[in-house]
Each structure stands twice: as structure tokens, then as C-alpha cells.
MMTF fields as JSON, N, C-alpha, C and O atoms, coordinates in Angstrom:
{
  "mmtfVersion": "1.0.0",
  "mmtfProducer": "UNKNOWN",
  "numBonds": 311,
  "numAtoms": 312,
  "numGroups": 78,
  "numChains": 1,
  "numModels": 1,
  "chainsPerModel": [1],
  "groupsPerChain": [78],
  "chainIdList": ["A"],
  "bondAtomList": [4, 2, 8, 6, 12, 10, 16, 14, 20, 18, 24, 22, 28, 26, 32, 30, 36, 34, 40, 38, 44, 42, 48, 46, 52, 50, 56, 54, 60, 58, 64, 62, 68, 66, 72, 70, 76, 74, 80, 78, 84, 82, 88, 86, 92, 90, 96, 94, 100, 98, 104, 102, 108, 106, 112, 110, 116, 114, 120, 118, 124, 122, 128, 126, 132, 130, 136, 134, 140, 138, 144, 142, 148, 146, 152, 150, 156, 154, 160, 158, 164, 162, 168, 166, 172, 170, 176, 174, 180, 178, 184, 182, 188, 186, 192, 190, 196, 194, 200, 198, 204, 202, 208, 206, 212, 210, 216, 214, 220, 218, 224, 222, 228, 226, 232, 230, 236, 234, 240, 238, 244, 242, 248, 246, 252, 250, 256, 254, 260, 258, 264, 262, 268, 266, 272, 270, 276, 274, 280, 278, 284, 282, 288, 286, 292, 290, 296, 294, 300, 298, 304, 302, 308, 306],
  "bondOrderList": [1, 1, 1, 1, 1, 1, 1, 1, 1, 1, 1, 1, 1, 1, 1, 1, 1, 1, 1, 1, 1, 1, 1, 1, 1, 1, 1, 1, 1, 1, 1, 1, 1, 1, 1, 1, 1, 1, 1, 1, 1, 1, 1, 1, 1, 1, 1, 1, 1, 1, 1, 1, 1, 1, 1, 1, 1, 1, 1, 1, 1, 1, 1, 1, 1, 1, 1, 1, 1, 1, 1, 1, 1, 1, 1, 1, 1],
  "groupList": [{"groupName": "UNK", "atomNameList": ["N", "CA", "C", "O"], "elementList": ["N", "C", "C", "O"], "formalChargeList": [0, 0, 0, 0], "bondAtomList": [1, 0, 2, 1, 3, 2], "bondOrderList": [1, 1, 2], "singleLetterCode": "X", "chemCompType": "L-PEPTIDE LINKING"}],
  "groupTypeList": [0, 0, 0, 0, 0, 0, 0, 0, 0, 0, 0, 0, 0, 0, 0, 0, 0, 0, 0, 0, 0, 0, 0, 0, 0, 0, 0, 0, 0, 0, 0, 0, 0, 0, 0, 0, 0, 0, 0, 0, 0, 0, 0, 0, 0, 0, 0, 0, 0, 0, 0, 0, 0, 0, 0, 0, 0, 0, 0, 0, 0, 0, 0, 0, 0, 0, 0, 0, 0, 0, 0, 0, 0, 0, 0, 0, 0, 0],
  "groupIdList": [1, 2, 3, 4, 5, 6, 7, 8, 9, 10, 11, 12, 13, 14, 15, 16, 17, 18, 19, 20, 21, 22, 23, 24, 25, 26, 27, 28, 29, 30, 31, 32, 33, 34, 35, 36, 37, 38, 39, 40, 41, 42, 43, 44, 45, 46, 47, 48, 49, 50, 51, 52, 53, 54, 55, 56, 57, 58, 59, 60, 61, 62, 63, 64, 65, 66, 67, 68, 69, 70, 71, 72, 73, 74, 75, 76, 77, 78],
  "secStructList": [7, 7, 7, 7, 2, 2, 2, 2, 2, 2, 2, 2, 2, 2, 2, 2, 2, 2, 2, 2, 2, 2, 2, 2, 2, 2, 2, 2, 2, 2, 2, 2, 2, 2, 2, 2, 6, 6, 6, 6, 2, 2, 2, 2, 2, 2, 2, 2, 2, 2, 2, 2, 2, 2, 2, 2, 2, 2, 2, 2, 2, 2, 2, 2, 2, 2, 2, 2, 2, 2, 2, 2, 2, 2, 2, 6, 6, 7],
  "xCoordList": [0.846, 0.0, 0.893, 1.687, 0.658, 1.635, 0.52, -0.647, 0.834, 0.434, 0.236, 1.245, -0.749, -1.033, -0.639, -0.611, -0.222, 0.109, -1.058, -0.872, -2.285, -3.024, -2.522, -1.83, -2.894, -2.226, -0.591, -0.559, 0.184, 1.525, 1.322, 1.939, 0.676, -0.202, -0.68, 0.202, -1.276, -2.625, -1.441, -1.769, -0.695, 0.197, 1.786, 2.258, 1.965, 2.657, 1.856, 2.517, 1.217, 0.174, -0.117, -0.198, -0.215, -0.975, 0.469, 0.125, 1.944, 2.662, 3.652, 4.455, 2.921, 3.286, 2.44, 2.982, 1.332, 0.527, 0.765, 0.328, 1.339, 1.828, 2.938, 2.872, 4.041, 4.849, 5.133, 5.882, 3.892, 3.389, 2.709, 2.868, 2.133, 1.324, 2.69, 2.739, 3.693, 4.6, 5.718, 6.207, 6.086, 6.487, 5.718, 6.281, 4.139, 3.733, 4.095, 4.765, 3.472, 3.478, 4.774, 4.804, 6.081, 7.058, 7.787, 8.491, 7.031, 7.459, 6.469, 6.844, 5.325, 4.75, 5.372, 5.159, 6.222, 6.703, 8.013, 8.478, 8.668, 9.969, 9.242, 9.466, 8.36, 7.81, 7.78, 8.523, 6.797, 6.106, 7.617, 7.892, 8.027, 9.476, 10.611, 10.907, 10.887, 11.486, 10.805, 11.457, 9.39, 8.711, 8.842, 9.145, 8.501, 8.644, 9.932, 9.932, 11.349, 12.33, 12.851, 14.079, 12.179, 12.316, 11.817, 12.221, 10.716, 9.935, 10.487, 9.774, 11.164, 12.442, 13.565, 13.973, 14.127, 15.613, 15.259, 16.298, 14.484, 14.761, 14.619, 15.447, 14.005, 13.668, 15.111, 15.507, 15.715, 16.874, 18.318, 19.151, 18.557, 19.128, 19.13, 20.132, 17.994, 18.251, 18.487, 18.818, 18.177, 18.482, 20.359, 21.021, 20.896, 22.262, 22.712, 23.834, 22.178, 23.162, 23.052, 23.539, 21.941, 21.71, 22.604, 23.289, 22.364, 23.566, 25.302, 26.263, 25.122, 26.608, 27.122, 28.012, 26.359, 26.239, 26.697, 27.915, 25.851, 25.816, 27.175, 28.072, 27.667, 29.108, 30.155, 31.33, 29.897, 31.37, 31.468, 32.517, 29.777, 29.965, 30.559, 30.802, 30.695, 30.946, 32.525, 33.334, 33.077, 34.04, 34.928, 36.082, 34.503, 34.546, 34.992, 36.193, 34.139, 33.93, 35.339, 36.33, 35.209, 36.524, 37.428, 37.955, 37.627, 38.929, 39.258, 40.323, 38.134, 38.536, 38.964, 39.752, 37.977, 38.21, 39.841, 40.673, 40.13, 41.57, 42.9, 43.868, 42.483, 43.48, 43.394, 44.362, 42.225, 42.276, 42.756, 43.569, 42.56, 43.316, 44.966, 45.461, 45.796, 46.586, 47.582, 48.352, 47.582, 48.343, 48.744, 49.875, 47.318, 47.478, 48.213, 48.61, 48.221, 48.769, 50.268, 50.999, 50.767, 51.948, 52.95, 54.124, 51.796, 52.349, 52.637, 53.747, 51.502, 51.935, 52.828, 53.001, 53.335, 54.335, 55.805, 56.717, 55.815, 56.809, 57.315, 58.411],
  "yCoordList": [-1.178, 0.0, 1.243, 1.553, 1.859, 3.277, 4.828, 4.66, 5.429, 7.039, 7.745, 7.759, 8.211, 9.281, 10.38, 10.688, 11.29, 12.565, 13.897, 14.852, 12.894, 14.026, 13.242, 13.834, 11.979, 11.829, 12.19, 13.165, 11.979, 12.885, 14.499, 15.053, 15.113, 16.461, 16.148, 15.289, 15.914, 15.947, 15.369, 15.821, 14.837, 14.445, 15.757, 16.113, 15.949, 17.509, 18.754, 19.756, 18.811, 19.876, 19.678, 20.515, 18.562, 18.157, 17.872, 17.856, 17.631, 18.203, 19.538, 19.64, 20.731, 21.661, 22.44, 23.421, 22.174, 22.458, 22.07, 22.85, 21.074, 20.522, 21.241, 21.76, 21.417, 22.093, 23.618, 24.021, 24.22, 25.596, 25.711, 26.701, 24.718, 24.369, 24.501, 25.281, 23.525, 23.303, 24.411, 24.609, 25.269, 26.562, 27.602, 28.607, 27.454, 28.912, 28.188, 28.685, 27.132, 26.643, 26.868, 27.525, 26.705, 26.767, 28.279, 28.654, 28.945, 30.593, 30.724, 31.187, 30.238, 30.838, 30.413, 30.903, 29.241, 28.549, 28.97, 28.888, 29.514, 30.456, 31.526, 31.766, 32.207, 33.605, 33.597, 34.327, 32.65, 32.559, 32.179, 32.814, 31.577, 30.695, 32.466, 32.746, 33.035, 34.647, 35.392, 36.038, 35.479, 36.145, 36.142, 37.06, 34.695, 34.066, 34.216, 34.175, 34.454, 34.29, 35.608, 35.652, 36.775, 37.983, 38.926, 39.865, 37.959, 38.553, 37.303, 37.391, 36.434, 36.146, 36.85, 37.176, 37.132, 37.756, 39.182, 39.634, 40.047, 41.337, 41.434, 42.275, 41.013, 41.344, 40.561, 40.881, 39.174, 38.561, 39.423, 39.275, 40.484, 41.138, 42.474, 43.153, 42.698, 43.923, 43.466, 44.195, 42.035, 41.426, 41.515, 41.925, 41.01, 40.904, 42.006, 42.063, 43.237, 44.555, 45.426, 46.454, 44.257, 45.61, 44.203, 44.482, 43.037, 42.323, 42.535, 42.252, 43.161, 43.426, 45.09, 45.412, 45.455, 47.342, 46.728, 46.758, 46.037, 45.855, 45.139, 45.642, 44.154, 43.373, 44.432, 44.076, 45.705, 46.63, 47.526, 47.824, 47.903, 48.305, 47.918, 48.75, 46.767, 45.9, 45.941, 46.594, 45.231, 45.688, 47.045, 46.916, 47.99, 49.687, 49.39, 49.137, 49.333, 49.34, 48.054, 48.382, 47.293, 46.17, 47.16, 47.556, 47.497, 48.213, 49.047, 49.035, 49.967, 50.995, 50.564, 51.011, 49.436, 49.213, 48.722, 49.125, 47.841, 47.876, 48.625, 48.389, 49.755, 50.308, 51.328, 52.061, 51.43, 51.893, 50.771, 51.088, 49.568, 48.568, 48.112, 47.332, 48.484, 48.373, 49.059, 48.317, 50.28, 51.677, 50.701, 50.49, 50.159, 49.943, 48.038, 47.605, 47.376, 46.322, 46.662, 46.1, 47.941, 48.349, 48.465, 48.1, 49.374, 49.915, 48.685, 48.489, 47.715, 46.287, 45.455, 44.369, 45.505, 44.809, 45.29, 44.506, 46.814, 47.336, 47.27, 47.764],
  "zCoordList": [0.0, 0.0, 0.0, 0.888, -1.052, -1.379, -0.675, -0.321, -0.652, 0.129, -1.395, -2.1, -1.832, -2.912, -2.621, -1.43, -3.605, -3.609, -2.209, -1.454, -2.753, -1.471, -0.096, 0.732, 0.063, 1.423, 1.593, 2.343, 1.378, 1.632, 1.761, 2.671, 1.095, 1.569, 2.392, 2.371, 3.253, 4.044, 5.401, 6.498, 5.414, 6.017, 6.691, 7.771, 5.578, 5.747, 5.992, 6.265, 5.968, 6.593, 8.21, 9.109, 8.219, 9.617, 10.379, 11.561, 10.343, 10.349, 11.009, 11.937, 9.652, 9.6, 10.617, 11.126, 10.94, 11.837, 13.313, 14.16, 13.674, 14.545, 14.929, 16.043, 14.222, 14.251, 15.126, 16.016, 14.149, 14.043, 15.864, 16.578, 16.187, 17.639, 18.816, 19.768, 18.421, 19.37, 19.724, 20.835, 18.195, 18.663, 19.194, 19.627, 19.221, 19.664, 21.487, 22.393, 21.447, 23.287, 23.457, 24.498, 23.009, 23.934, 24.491, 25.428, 23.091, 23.059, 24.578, 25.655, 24.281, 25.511, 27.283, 28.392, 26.763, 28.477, 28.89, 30.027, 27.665, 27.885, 28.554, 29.74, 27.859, 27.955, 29.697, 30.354, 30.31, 31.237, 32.332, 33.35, 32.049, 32.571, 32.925, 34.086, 32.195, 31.988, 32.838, 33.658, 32.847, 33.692, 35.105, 35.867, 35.37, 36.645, 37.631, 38.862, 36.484, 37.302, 37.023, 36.937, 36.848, 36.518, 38.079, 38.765, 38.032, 39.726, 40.62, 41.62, 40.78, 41.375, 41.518, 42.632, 40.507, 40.664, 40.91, 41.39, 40.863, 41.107, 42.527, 42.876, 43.523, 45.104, 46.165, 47.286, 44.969, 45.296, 45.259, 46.153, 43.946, 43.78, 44.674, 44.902, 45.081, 46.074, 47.873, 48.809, 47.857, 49.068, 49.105, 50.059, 47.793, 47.813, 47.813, 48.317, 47.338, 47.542, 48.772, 49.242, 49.122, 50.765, 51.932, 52.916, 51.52, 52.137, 51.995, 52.71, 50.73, 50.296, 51.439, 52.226, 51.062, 52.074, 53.174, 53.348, 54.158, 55.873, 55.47, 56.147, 54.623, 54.993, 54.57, 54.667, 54.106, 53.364, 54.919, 55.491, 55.48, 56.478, 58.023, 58.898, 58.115, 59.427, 58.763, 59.423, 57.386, 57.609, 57.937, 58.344, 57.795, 57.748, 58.795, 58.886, 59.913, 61.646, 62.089, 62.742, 61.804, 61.639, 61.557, 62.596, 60.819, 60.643, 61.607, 62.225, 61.795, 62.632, 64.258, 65.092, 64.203, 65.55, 65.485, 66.299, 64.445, 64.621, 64.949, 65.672, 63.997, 63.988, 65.109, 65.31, 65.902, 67.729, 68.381, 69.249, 68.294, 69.265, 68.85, 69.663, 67.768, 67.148, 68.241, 68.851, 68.468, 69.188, 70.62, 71.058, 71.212, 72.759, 72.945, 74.027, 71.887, 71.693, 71.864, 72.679, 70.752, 70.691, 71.67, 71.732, 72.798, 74.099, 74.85, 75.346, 74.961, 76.292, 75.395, 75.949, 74.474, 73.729, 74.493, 74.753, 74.801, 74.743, 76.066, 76.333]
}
């Protein structure tokens, strides 16, 4: 049993249609997928720069406190 010219049409169409189905759904699960981790990462990203602030600041204070306890180390050394 051979396939006629309309069934091999009727076959590539249905197909091409298929096709045509599976790229609109995946555009839409990227779409939705981008979205999703868009209102993820932006509230994550301002968590890390206000975590990044408080750790530049503690070191700041680190320091300072060092270099006030540095002087009096000096002295009971001596």
C-alpha cells in the first residue's frame, strides 16, 4: 500500500501544523518561565546589595576598631 500525492499532503500539513502548535506553546513557556524568574531575581538582587552594604559596612567598623586597638597592643608589647 503506497500514500497518494493528497495523502503525503494531508500528512505535511498536519505536520506543519503541529509544528506551528509546538512553537507557539514553547514561546509561551519560555515567555512565562522569563517572567517568573524575573519577579524572582529582582527582590533577590536587592536582598544581595543591601547584604553586600551591611558586609562593606561591618568591615569599615573592623577596621577601625583595629586600627584603635593596634596603638594599645603596641604599648603592652613594649
Amino acid at each position: 500500500m503506497s500514500l497518494t500525492d493528497e495523502d503525503r499532503n494531508w500528512i505535511a500539513d498536519q505536520l506543519r501544523e503541529m509544528q506551528t502548535r509546538f512553537e507557539i506553546r514553547i514561546e509561551q513557556i519560555e515567555t512565562t518561565l522569563l517572567t517568573e524568574f524575573h519577579k524572582w531575581a529582582s527582590p533577590a538582587e536587592a536582598r544581595a546589595r543591601t547584604h553586600a552594604a551591611v558586609l562593606r559596612a561591618i568591615d569599615l567598623e573592623m577596621e577601625q576598631l583595629s586600627d584603635r586597638v593596634r596603638p594599645r597592643d603596641d604599648r603592652k608589647a613594649s
